[in-house]
Structures are given as C-alpha cells and as structure tokens.
Backbone as XML, in Angstrom:
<?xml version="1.0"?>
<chain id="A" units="angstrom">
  <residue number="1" name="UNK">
    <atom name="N" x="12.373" y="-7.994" z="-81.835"/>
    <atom name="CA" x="12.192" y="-8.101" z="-83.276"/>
    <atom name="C" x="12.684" y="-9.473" z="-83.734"/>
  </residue>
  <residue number="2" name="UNK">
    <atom name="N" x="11.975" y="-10.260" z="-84.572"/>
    <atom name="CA" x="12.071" y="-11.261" z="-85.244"/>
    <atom name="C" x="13.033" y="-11.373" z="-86.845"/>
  </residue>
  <residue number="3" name="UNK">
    <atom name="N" x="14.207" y="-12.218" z="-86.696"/>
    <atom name="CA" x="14.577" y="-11.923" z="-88.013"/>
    <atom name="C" x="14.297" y="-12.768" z="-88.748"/>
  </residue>
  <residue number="4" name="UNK">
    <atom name="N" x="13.974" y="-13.097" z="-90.270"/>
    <atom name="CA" x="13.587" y="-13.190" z="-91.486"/>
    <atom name="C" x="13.233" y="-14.742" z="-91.487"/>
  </residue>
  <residue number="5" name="UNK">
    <atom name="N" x="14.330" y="-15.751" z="-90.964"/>
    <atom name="CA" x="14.222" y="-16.785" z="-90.883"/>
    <atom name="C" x="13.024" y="-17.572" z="-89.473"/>
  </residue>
  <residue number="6" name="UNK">
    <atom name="N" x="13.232" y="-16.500" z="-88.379"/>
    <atom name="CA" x="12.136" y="-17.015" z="-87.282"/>
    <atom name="C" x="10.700" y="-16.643" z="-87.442"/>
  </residue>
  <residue number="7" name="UNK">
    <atom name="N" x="10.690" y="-15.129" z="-88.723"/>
    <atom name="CA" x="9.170" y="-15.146" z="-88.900"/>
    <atom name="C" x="8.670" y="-15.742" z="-89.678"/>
  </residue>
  <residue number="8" name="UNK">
    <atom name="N" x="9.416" y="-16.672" z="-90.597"/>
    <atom name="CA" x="9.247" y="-17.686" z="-91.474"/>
    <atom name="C" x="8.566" y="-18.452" z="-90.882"/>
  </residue>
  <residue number="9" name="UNK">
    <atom name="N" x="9.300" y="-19.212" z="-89.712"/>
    <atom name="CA" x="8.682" y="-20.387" z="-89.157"/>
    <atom name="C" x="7.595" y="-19.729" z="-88.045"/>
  </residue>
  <residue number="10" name="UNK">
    <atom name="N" x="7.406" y="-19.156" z="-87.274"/>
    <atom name="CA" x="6.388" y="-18.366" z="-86.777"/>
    <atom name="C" x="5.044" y="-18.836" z="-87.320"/>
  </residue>
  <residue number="11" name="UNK">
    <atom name="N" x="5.684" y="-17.820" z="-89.043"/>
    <atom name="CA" x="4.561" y="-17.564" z="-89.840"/>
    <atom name="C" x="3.440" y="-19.376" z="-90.602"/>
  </residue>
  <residue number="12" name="UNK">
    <atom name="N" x="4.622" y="-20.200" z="-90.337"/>
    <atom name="CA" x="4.595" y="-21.643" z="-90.657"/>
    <atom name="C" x="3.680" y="-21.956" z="-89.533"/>
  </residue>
  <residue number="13" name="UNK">
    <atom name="N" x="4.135" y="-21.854" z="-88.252"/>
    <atom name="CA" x="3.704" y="-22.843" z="-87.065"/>
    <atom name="C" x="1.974" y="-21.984" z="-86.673"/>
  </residue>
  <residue number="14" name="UNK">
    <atom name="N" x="1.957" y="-20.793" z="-87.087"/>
    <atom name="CA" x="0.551" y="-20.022" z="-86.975"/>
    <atom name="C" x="-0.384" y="-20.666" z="-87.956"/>
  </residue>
  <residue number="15" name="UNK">
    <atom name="N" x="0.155" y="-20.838" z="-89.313"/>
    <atom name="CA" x="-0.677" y="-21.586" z="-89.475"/>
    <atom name="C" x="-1.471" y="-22.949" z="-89.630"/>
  </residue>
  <residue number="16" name="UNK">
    <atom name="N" x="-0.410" y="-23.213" z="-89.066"/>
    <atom name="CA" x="-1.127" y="-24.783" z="-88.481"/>
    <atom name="C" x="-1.868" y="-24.598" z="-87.606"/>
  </residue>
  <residue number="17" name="UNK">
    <atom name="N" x="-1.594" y="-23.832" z="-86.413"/>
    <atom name="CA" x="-2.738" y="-23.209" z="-85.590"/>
    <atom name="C" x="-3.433" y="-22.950" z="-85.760"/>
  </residue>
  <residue number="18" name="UNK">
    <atom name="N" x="-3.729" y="-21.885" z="-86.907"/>
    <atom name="CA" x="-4.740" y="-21.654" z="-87.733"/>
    <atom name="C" x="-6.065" y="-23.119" z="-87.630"/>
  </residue>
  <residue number="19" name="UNK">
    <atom name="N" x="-5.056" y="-23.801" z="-88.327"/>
    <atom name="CA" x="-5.608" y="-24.858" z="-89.354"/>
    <atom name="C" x="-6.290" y="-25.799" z="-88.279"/>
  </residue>
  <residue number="20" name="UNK">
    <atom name="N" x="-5.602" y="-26.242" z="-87.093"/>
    <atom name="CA" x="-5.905" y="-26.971" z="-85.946"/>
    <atom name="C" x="-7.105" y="-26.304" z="-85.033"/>
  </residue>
  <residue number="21" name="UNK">
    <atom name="N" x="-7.277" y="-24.618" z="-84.501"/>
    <atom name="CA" x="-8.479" y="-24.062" z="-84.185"/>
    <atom name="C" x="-9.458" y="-24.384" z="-85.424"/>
  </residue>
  <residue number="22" name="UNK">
    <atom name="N" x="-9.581" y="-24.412" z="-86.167"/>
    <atom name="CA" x="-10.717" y="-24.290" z="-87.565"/>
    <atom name="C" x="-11.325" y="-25.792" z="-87.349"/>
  </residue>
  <residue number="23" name="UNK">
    <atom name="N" x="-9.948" y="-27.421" z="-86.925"/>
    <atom name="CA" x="-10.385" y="-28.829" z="-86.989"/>
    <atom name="C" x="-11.041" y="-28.402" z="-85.462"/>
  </residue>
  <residue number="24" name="UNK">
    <atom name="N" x="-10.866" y="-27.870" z="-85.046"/>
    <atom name="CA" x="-11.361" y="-28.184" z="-83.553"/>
    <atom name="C" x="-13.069" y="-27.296" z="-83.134"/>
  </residue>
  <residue number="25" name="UNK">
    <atom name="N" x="-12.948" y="-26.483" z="-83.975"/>
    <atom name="CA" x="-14.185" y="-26.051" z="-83.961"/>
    <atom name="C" x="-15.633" y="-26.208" z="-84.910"/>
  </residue>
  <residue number="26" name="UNK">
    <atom name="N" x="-14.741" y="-27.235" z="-85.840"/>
    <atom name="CA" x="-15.834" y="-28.238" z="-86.409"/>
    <atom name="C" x="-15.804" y="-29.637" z="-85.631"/>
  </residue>
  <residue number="27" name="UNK">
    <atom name="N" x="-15.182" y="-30.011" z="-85.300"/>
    <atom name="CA" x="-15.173" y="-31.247" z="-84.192"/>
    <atom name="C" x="-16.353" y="-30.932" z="-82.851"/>
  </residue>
  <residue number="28" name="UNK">
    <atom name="N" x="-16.237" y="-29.414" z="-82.600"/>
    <atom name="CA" x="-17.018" y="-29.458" z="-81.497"/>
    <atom name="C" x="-18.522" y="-29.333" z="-82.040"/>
  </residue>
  <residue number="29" name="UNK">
    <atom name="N" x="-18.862" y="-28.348" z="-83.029"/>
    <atom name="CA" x="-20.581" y="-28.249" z="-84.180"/>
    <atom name="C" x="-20.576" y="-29.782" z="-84.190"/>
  </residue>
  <residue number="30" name="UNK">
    <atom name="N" x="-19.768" y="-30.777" z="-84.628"/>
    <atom name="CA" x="-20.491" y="-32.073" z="-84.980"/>
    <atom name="C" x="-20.822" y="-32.685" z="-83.834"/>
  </residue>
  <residue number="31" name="UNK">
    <atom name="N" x="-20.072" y="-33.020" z="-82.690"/>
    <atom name="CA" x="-20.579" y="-33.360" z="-81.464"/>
    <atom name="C" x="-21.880" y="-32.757" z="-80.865"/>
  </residue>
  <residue number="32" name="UNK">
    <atom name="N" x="-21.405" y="-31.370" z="-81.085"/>
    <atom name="CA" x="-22.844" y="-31.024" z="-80.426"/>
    <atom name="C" x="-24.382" y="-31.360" z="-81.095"/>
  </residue>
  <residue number="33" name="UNK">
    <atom name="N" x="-23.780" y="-30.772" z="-82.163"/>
    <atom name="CA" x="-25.078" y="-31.138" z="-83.191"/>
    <atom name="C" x="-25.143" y="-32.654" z="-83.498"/>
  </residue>
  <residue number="34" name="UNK">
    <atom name="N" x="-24.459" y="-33.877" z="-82.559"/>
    <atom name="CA" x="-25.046" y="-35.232" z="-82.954"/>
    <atom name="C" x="-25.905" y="-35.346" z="-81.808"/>
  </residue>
  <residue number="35" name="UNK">
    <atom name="N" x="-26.397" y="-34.827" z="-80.931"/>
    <atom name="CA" x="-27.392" y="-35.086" z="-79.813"/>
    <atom name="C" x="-26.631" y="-35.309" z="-78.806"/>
  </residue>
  <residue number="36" name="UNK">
    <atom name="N" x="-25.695" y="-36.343" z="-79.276"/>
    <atom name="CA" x="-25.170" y="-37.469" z="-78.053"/>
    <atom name="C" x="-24.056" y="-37.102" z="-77.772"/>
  </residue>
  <residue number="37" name="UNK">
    <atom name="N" x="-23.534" y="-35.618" z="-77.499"/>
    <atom name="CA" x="-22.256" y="-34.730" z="-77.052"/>
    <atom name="C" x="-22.081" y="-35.427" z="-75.704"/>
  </residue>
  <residue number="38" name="UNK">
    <atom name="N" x="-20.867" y="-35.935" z="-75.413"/>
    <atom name="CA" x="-20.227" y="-36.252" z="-74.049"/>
    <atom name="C" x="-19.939" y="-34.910" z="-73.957"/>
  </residue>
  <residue number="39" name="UNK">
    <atom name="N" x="-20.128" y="-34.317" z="-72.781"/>
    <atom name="CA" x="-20.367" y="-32.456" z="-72.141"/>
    <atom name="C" x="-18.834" y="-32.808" z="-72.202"/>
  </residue>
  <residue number="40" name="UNK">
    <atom name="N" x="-18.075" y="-33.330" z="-71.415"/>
    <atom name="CA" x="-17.061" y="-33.583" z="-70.643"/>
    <atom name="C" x="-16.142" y="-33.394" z="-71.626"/>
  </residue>
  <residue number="41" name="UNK">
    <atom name="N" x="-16.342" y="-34.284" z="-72.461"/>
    <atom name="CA" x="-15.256" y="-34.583" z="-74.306"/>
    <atom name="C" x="-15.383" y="-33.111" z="-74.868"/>
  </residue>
  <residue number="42" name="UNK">
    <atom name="N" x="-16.808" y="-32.199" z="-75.128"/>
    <atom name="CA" x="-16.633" y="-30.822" z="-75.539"/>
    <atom name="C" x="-15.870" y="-29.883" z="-74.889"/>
  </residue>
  <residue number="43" name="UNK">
    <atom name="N" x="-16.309" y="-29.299" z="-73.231"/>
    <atom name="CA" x="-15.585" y="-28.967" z="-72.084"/>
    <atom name="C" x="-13.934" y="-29.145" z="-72.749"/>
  </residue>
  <residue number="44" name="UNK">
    <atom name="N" x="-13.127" y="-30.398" z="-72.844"/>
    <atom name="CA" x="-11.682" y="-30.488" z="-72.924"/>
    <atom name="C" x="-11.685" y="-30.074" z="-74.368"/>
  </residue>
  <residue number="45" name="UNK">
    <atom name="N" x="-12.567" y="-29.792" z="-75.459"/>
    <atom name="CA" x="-12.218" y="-29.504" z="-76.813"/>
    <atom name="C" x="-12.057" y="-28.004" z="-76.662"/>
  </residue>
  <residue number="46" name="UNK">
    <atom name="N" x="-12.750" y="-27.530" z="-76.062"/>
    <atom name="CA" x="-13.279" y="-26.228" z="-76.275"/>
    <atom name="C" x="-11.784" y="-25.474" z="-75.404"/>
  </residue>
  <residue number="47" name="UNK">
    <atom name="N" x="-11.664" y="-26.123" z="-74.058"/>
    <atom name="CA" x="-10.266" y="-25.581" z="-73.747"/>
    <atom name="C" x="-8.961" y="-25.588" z="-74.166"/>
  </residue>
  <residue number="48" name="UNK">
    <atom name="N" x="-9.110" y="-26.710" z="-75.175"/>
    <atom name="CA" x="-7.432" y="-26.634" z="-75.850"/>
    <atom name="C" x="-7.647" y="-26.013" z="-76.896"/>
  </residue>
  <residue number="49" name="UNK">
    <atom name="N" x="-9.281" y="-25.562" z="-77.735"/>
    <atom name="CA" x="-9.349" y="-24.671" z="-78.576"/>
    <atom name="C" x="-8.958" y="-23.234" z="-78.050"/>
  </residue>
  <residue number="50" name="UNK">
    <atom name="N" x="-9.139" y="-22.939" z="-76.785"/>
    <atom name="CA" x="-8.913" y="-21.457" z="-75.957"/>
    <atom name="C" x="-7.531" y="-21.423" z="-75.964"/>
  </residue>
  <residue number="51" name="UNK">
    <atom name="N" x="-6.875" y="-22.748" z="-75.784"/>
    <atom name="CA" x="-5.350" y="-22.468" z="-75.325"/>
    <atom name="C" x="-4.392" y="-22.325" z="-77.167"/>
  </residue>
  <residue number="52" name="UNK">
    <atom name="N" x="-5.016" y="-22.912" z="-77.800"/>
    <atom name="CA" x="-4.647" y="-22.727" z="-79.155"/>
    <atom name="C" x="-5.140" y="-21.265" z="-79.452"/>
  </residue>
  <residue number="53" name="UNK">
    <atom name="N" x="-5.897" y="-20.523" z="-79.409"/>
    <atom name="CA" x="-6.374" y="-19.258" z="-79.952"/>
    <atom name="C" x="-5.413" y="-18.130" z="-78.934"/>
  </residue>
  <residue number="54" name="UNK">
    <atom name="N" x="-5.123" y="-18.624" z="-77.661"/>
    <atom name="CA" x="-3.742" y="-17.771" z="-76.874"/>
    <atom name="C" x="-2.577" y="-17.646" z="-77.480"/>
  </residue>
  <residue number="55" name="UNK">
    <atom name="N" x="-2.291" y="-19.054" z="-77.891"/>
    <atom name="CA" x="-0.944" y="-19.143" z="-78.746"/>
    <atom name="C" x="-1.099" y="-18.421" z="-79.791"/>
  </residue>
  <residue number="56" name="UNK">
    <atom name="N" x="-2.281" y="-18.573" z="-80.649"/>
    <atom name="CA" x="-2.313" y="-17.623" z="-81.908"/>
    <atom name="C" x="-2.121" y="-16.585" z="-81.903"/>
  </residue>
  <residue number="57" name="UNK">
    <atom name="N" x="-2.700" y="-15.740" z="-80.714"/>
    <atom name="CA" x="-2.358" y="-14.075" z="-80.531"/>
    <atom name="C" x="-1.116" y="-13.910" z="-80.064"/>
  </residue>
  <residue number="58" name="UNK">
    <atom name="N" x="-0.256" y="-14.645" z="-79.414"/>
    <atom name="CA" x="0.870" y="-14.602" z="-78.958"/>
    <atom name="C" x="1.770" y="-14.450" z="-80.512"/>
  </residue>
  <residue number="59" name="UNK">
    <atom name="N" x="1.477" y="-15.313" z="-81.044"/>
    <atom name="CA" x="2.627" y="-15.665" z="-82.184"/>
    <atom name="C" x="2.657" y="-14.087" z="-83.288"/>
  </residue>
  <residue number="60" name="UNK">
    <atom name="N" x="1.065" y="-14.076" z="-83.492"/>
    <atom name="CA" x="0.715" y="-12.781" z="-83.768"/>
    <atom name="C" x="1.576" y="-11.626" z="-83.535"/>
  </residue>
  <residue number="61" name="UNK">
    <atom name="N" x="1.718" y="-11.452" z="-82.147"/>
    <atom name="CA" x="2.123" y="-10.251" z="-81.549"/>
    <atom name="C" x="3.727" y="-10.121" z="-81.844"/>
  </residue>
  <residue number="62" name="UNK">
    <atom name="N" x="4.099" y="-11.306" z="-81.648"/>
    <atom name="CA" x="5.136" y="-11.436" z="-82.046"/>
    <atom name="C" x="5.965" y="-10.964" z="-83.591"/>
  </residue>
  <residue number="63" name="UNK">
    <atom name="N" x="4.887" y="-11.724" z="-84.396"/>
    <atom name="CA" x="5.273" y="-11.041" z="-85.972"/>
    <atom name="C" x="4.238" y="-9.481" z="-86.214"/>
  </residue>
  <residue number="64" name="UNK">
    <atom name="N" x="3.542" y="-8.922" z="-85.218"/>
    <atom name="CA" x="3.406" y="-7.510" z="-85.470"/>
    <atom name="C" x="3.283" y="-6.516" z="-84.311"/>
  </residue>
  <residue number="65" name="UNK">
    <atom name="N" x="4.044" y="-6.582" z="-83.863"/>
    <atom name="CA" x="5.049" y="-5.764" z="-82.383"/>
    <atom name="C" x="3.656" y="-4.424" z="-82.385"/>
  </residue>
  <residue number="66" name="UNK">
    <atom name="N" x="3.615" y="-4.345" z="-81.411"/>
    <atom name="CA" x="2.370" y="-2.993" z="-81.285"/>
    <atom name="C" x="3.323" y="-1.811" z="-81.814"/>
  </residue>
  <residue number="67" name="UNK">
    <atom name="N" x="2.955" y="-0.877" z="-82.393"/>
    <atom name="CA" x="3.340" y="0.466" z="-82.296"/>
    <atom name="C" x="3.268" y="1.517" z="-81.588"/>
  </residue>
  <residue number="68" name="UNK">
    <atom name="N" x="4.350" y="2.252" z="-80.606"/>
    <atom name="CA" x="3.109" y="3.329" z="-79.835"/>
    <atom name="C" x="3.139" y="4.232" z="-80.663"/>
  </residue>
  <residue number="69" name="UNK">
    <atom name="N" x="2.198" y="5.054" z="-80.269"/>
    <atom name="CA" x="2.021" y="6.135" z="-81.322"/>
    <atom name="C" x="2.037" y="7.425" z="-80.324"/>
  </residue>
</chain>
C-alpha cells in the first residue's frame, strides 16, 4: 500500500507518461504518414512507446492494488 504522499507523486509521474505515450504516438502517425518513415527510427519509437505503456500499468497497479474477491 502506497501512502498519501507516494500516490501523489505516482499519480504526478503517470501522468507524464500519460502525456509522453500520447507525444510518441503522434510522432509515429506523422512519420508514417510522411511517406519517408525511416522503418528503423519507427521500430525504436514504437518500443519505448511499449516500454512506456509497461510502466503505465505498473504504476497503475500500484495506485489500484487488485482486489480478490
């Protein structure tokens, strides 16, 4: 369990993540959609977009602990 002050910043650093998957997945529509996509330059966008969207569910999980039921 997270107390008050770490889901603060959690809740801070998610959304920059947020904000950074959203720049990165318009970065990759404009490349692609300019014709002249270096494969290679998308390829490394698209994986630090995957490794950013891991962190997101991580941080997630973190500020909402599963319940068992």
């Amino acid at each position: 369990m997270v107390d008050h002050e770490e889901a603060k910043e959690l809740r801070e650093r998610l959304a920059r993540l947020k904000q950074e998957h959203r720049d990165l997945d318009s970065a990759i529509d404009a490349l692609e959609d300019s014709g002249r996509a270096d494969q290679l330059q998308v390829k490394r966008l698209k994986k630090k977009k995957l490794h950013i969207k891991d962190e997101i569910t991580r941080i997630e999980d973190q500020l909402l602990p599963d319940i068992i039921a």
